[in-house]
Each structure stands twice: as C-alpha cells, then as structure tokens.
C-alpha positions as CSV (number, residue, x, y, z in Angstrom):
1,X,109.9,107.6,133.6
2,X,108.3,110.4,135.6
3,X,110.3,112.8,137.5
4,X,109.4,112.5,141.0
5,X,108.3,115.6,142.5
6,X,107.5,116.6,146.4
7,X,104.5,118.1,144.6
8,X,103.6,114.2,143.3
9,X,105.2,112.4,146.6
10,X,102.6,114.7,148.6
11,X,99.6,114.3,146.8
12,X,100.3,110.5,147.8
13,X,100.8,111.1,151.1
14,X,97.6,112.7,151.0
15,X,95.9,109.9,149.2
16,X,97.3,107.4,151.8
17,X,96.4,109.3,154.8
18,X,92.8,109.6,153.2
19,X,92.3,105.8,152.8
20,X,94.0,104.7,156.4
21,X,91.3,107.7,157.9
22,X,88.8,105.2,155.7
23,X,90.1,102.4,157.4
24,X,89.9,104.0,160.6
25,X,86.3,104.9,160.6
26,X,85.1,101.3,159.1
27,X,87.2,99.5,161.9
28,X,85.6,101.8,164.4
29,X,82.1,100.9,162.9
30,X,82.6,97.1,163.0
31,X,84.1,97.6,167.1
32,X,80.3,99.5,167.4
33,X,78.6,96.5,166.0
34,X,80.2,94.0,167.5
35,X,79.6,95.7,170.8
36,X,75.3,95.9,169.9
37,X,76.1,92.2,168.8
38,X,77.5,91.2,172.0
39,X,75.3,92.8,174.3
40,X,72.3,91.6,172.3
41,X,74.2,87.9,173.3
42,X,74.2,89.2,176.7
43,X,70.3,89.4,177.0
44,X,69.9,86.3,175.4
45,X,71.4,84.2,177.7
46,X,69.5,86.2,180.5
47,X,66.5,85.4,178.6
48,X,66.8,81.5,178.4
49,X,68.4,81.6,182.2
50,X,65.3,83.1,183.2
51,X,63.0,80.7,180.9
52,X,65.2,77.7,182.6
53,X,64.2,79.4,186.1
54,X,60.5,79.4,185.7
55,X,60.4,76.1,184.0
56,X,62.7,74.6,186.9
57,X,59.9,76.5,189.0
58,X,57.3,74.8,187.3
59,X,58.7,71.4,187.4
60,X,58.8,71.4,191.0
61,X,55.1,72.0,191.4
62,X,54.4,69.7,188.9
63,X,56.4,66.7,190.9
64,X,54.5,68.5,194.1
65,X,50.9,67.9,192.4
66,X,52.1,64.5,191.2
67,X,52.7,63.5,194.5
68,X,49.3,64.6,196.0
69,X,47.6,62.8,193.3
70,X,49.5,59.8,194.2
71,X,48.7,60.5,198.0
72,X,45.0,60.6,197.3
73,X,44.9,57.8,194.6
74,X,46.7,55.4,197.9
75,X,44.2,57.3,199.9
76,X,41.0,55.7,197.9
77,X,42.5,52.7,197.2
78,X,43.3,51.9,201.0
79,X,39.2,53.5,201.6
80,X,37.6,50.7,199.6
81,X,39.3,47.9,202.3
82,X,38.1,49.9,205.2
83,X,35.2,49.2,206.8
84,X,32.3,51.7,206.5
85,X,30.0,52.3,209.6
C-alpha cells in the first residue's frame, strides 16, 4: 500500500478545497438564476393583473352600452303605441 505522506494528504486537501470552491460558484449561479426567474414571475403576474384591470374596465362599459341599447330599444318600442300629432 502507499505510504501516506503530508506531501500526498495536502495535495488532497487542495483538490477538495478546489472542487467545494466549484460547488460554491455553481450554487451561487443557480441563487442568480433563480432570482432573474423569480422576478421575471413577479412581472408576470403584474402583467395579467393589469390585463384583468382593463378587461374588468371594459366589461363595465360594455354592461353600460348594453343597458342604453336596452333603454332605447324600450324607448321605440313604447314610441310605436304613442300617438303622433
């Protein structure tokens, strides 16, 4: 078997403190993606919140024009039975 040396034990030690550095950086690059993921998130939702404000907008003057129509339609109806002069 090989003699174990503090020659051989540090070259390990150096090899394992090489690869956790690895480690380090990688983890540190996935924490920087996952923020750019999460604030990408972030703006979506503001982005259908706001399509959901401007469609609720829109409903509402839709129902408004609905009801004018239905106003004007009772409007003509009641016309025809009135007399004319």
């Amino acid at each position: 078997m090989a003699e174990i040396t503090n020659e051989l034990m540090f070259e390990l030690l150096k090899k394992i403190q090489a690869d956790t550095n690895s480690l380090k950086q990688g983890q540190s690059e996935i924490r920087a993606e996952l923020n750019a993921l999460r604030g990408t998130m972030v703006s979506v939702q503001q982005d259908i919140h706001n399509i959901y404000s401007v469609l609720s907008r829109h409903e509402t003057r839709l129902d408004r024009i609905e009801n004018r129509l239905e106003l004007r339609e009772l409007a003509e109806a009641q016309a025809k039975f009135e007399p004319h002069p």
